[in-house]
N, C-alpha and C positions, 0 to 999 in steps of 0.2 A: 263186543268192544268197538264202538261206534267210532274210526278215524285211529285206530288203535290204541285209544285210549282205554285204561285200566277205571272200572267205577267201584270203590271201596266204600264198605259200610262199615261201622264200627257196632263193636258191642262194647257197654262200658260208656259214662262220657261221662267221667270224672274227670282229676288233675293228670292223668298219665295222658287221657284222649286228648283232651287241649292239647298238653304238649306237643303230641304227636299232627295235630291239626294244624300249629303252627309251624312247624318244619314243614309241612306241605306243602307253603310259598314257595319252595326250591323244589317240587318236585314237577316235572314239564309234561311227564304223559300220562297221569293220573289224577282223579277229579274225590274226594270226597261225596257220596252221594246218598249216603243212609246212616243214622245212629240207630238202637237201640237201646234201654236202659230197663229197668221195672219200675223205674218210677218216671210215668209219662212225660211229665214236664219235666227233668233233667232232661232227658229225651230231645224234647222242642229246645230245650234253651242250648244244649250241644248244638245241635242240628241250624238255628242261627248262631250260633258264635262260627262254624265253620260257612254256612254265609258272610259273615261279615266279614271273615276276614279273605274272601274271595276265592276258597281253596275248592270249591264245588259245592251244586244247586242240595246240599240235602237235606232231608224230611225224615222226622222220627217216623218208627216202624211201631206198630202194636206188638209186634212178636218175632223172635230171631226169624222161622219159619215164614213170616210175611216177609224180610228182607232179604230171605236168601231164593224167593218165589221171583221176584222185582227183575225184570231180565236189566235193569238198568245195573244191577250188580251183581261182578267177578269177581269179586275178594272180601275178605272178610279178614280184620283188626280186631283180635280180641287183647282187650282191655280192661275186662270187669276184673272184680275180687279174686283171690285165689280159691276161695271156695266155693264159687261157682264155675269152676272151670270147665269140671268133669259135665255137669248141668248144660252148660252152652254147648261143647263140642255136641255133647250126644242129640242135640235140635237140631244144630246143625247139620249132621250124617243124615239123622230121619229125615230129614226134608228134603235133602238129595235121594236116599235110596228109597222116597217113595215119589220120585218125580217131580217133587214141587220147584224144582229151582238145577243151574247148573252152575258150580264154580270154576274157577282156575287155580286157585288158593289159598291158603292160612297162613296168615302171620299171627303171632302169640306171643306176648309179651313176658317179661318174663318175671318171677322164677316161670317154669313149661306147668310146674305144679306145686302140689306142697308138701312131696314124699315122692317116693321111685315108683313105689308102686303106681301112684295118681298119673305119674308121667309117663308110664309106659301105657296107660291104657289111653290118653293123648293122643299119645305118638300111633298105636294102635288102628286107634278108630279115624284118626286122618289117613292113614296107610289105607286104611279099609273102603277108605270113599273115594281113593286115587289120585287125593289133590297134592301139588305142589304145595310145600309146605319154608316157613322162615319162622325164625328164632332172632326175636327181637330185645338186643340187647345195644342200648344205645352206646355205650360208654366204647364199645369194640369199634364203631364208627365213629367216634369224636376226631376232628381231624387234626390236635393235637398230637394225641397217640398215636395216630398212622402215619404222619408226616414223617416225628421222630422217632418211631420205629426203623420206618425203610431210610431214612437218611442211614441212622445211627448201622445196621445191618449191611449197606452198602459200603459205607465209609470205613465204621470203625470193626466189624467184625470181619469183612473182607480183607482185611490186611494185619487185623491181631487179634485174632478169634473170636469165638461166639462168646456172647455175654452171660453172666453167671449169675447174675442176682436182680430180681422184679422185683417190686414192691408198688402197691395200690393201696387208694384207701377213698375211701365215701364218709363224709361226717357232716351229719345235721343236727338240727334241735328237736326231731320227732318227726311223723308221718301228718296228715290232714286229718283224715277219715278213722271212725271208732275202731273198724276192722280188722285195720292195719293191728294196732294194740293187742289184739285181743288172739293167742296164740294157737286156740283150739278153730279161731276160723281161719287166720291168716296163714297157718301151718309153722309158726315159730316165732322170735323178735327178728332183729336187727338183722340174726344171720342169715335168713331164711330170707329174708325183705331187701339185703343189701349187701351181700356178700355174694350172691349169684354174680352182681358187676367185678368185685374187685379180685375174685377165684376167679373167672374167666379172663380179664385182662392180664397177668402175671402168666399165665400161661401162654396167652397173645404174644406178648412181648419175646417173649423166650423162644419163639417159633421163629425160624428163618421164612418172611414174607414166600407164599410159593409153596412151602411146604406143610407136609398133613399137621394136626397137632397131636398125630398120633408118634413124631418124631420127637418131642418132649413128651415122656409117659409120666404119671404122677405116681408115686410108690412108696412115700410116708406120709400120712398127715399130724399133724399137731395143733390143734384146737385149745382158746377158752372161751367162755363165754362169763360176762355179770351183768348185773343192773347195781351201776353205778349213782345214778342219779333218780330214777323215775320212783324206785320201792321206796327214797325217806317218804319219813307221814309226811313231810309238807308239800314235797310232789306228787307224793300218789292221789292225795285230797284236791289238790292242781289238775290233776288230768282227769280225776273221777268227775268235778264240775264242770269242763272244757269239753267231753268226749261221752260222759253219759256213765249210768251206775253198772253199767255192764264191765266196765273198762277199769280193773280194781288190782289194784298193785301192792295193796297192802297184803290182797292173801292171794292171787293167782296175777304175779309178772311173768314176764318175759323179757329176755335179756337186753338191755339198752348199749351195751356192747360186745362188739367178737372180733378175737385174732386169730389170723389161719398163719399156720408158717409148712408149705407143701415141698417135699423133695422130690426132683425130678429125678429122668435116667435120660438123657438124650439118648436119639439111633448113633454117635458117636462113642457111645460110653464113657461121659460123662454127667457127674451129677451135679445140677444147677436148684437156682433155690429162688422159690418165690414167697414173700410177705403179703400178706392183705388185712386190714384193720376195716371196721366199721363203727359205727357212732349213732345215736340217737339221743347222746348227752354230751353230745360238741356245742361249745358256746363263743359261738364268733357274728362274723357278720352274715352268715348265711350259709346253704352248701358249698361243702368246699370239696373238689374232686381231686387226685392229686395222681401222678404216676411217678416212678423211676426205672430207669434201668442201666443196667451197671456191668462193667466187660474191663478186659483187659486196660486198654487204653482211650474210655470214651464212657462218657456216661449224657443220661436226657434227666429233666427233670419237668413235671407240669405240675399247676398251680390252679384252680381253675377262679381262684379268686385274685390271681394274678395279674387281672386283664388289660391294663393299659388306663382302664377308666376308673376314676376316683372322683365322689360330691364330696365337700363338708358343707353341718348345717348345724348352726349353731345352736342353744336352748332356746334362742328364741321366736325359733320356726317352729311354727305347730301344724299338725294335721292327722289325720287316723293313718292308722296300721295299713300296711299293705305288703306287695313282693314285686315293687315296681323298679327293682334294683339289681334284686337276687333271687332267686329260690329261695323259698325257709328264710326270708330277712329276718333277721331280731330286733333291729333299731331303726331308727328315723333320727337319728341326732349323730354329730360327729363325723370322722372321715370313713364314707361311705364308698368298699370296692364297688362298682357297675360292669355287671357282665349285658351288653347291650344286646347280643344275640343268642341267646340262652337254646334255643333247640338247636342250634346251626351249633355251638360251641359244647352242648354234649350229648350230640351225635344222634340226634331225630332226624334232622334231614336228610345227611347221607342215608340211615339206615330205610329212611323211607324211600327213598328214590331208589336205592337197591334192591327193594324189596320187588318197588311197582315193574321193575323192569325185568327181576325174574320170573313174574307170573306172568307179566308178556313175552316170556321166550328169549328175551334177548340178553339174560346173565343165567351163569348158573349160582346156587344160593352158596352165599358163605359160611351162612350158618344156619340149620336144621335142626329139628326137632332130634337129633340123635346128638345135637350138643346140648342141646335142652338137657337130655337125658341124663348127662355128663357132669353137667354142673352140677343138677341136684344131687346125682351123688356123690359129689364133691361136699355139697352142703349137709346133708345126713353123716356124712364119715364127720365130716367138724362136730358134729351134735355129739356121735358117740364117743369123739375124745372128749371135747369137755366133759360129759357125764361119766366117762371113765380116768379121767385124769391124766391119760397115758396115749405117746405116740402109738398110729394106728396104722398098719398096713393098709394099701390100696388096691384092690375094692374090699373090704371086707366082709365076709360070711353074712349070709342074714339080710342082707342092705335094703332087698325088697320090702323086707317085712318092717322095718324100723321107722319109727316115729318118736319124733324128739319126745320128751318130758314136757319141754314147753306146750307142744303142740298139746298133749292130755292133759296139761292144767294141773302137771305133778310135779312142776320143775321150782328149786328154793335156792335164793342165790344165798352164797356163802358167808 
């Protein structure tokens, strides 16, 4: 670590790595310095797009084990698909435990995997290679939420108690990439791909900044899951020509919506409640992020299409498609929300900057690989209520072994 700076490589350089390369303009002691991908020229054009945007000198790698040999890099951003998780980690370890390389490292984005079982053996094999480990979950760093957390926990629950009701939610008009869709690679829909952010935040909330989240325990869940939108024939024929003939919704979907509704037990003894909803047949202007949280006498609300910044463009502006405004934009006409800083406003750059400064010794992590673990099986318990129709104790019997319907490509929305 040259001047004490951290040099991260990424594996992965899709739409999550950009993101993540763009919050990297806010991070001061860490340089971007290697991608990975299997398909080379993603590879290269990652590897300049973080060029370009001045975040560190880096150069695609031919192979994880070449980038983790590179002494110019101590960490490693994993970012590929969820089904190649298990795939990467295990390169990674072998190329440490047979000398080719030293880390300080892993951050992993999230869900940790796409089942309990996949994420304990994760968590496992980073355990087993010694490295400092982070669990990257942007939405828990947006500074939004943490602002009006510790305000709202200072002010209002400091003087008339702790807050009683979360509520989260994430809603788009679908993911980029065939992958994501497709439930036997991705490990589920919506809830599996976006309900790791809004089941972790809701529990966030409810925590008194400072304390463990093992002070709000989760102990009932209640799950549904549908596809609202994606299964009619005229969408599924929509995304079969947009995504490829792999991605078929007519006889193997996966759900385009999920609500979780989780009951706590705080270390006070009492019991609080979080909401979370997700979307992939939200039809607006683009992603929209939202939080609440609700107490005696105080309540927060966030919007994240709420920003301050509004275009209007009449019919008689023309030009192609793009996301030069929002995440998932859907339109180029009319009054258009602009969120101007999009990784800084949901929460890549804090979480990067946190990250780089716990591999350099100087934080300890906020969140690990054994919240990883957490969520997911927060997200499997969601699976088996919806497929069981009924609230579900927490953790329930079995949980390792369980894998949604979606995921087997048996799951028929109702």
């Amino acid at each position: 670590m040259p001047n004490g700076r951290l040099g991260v490589g990424f594996i992965g350089s899709g739409f999550n790595a950009r993101f993540h390369m763009l919050g990297w303009k806010g991070v001061r002691d860490g340089d971007v310095l290697g991608v990975w991908s299997p398909n080379p020229k993603n590879a290269e054009a990652a590897a300049d797009y973080a060029r370009t945007l001045d975040v560190g000198d880096a150069k695609p790698y031919k192979s994880i084990a070449d980038m983790v040999a590179d002494k110019r890099i101590d960490a490693i951003w994993l970012t590929g698909p969820n089904q190649a998780r298990i795939e990467n980690v295990e390169e990674i370890v072998d190329a440490l435990e047979r000398g080719k390389g030293t880390l300080k490292g892993i951050a992993c984005e999230k869900p940790l995997a796409r089942n309990v079982a996949e994420a304990k053996q994760v968590a496992k094999l980073i355990k087993r290679a010694g490295l400092r480990e982070g669990y990257l979950e942007n939405q828990y760093f947006a500074p939004h939420v943490e602002f009006g957390r510790n305000l709202l926990w200072a002010r209002g629950a400091a003087t008339t108690g702790r807050p009683y009701l979360a509520r989260a939610a994430e809603e788009h008009s679908g993911p980029h990439m065939p992958w994501f869709w497709q439930g036997k690679l991705q490990g589920g829909g919506v809830l599996n791909d976006m309900m790791c952010h809004s089941a972790l935040i809701v529990r966030h909330l409810l925590t008194k900044p400072g304390a463990a989240p093992s002070t709000v325990k989760p102990v009932r869940v209640t799950a549904h899951i549908a596809s609202l939108k994606w299964s009619r024939p005229h969408y599924a024929k929509q995304l079969k020509q947009t995504m490829g003939k792999e991605v078929d919704y007519e006889h193997t979907p996966s759900e385009d919506f999920a609500s979780l509704f989780v009951e706590y037990e705080t270390d006070d003894g009492q019991r609080v409640i979080g909401e979370a909803t997700t979307s992939w047949s939200f039809v607006g202007a683009g992603l929209r992020l939202s939080a609440e949280l609700l107490g005696p006498e105080y309540s927060m609300r966030w919007n994240s299409l709420d920003s301050g910044l509004e275009l209007f463009f009449s019919r008689e502006v023309k030009g192609k498609t793009g996301e030069d405004l929002v995440e998932k934009q859907n339109a180029e006409s009319g009054v258009m929300p602009v969120v101007p800083s999009e990784a800084v406003a949901y929460g890549y750059e804090a979480e990067d900057r946190h990250f780089v400064r716990v591999f350099l010794g100087k934080e300890e992590p906020r969140l690990t690989f054994d919240d990883g673990i957490e969520v997911v099986q927060m997200l499997m318990t969601a699976y088996q209520s919806a497929e069981e129709g009924k609230t579900i104790d927490f953790p329930p019997r079995g949980l390792d072994e369980f894998q949604p319907a979606v995921a087997r490509g048996k799951w028929k929305p109702r």
